[in-house]
N, C-alpha and C positions, 0 to 999 in steps of 0.2 A: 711761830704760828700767827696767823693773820687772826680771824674772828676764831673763837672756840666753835665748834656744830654743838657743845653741851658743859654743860655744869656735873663734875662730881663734886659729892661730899660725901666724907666716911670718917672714921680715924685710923689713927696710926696701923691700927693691928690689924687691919682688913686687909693691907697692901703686904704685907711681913711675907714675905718666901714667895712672892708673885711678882717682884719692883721688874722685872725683864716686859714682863707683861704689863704692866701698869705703864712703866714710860712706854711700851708701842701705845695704848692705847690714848695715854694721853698727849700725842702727837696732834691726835684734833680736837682736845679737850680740855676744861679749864677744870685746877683741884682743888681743892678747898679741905683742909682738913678740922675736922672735930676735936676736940682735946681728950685723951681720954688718960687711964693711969698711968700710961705712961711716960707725962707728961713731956717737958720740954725733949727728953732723950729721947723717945719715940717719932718728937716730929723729927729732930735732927737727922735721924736712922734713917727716914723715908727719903728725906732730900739729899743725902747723903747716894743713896740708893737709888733714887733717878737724875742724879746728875744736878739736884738744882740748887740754885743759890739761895734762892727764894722760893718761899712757897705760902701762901693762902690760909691763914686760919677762919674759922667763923668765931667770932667771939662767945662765950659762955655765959647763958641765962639763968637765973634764978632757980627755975624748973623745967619742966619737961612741956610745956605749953607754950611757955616764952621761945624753946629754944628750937621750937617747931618754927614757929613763928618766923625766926630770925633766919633758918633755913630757908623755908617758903621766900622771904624778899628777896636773899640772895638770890635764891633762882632767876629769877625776874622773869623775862618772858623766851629763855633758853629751855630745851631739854632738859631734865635733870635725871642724874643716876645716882639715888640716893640709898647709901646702906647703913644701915644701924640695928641697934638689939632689935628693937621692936618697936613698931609704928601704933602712933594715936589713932582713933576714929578721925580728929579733924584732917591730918598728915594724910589718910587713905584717900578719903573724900577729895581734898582738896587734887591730889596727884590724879582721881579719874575724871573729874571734872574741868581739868584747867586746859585751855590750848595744847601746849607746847606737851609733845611726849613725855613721857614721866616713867622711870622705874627703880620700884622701891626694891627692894633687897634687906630683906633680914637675915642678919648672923651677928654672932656673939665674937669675934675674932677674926681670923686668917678668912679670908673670900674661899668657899670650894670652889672645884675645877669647874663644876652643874654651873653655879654662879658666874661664876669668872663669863663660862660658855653666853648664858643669857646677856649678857653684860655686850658681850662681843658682836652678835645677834642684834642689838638695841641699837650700837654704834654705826654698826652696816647699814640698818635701815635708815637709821637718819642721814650716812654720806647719801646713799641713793637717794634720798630726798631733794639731798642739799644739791644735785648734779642739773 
């Protein structure tokens, strides 16, 4: 891939029984993964599962403030499709306010198909952007 058209970040378990879907999608996108319980063996499972050698962590903050935070930079001035349990007031704020497309996605686990769809939906409109 040349430039990414967007930034994910999620953890492990959001990709779990969708990796077919996840590497098409991230043909034009960069990933970044969150650490969650299931630590080192869950990122291994995913890169294992879209074929990578290598894959992206975000490093792990203190709290849930910091690690907003450390999200928000990494994005930098890309798209971002960001999924997790649940979003802060600053996290909201900041994703409807900023430039660059933003979409958040809350779940506890596995991405639903609902999800997945919007997810899909988000990346369309930004290649036609990008065209």
């Amino acid at each position: 891939m040349a430039d990414p058209l967007f930034h994910m970040v999620c953890v492990p378990a959001a990709l779990e029984s969708s990796e077919a879907w996840a590497a098409e999608l991230l043909r034009d996108g960069d990933l970044a993964l969150l650490i969650d319980g299931s630590g080192l063996d869950g990122i291994n499972a995913i890169a294992h599962a879209l074929d990578q050698r290598t894959i992206a962590l975000v490093r792990t903050e203190p709290d849930a403030a910091a690690q907003d935070e450390t999200v928000i930079a990494h994005a930098a001035a890309l798209p971002l499709v960001w999924v997790a349990k649940e979003f802060s007031p600053r996290a909201r704020s900041w994703a409807r306010d900023r430039g660059p497309m933003t979409l958040l996605i809350e779940t506890d686990g596995v991405l639903p198909d609902e999800e997945r769809r919007r997810i899909d939906r988000f990346v369309a409109l930004l290649g036609r952007q990008a065209e």
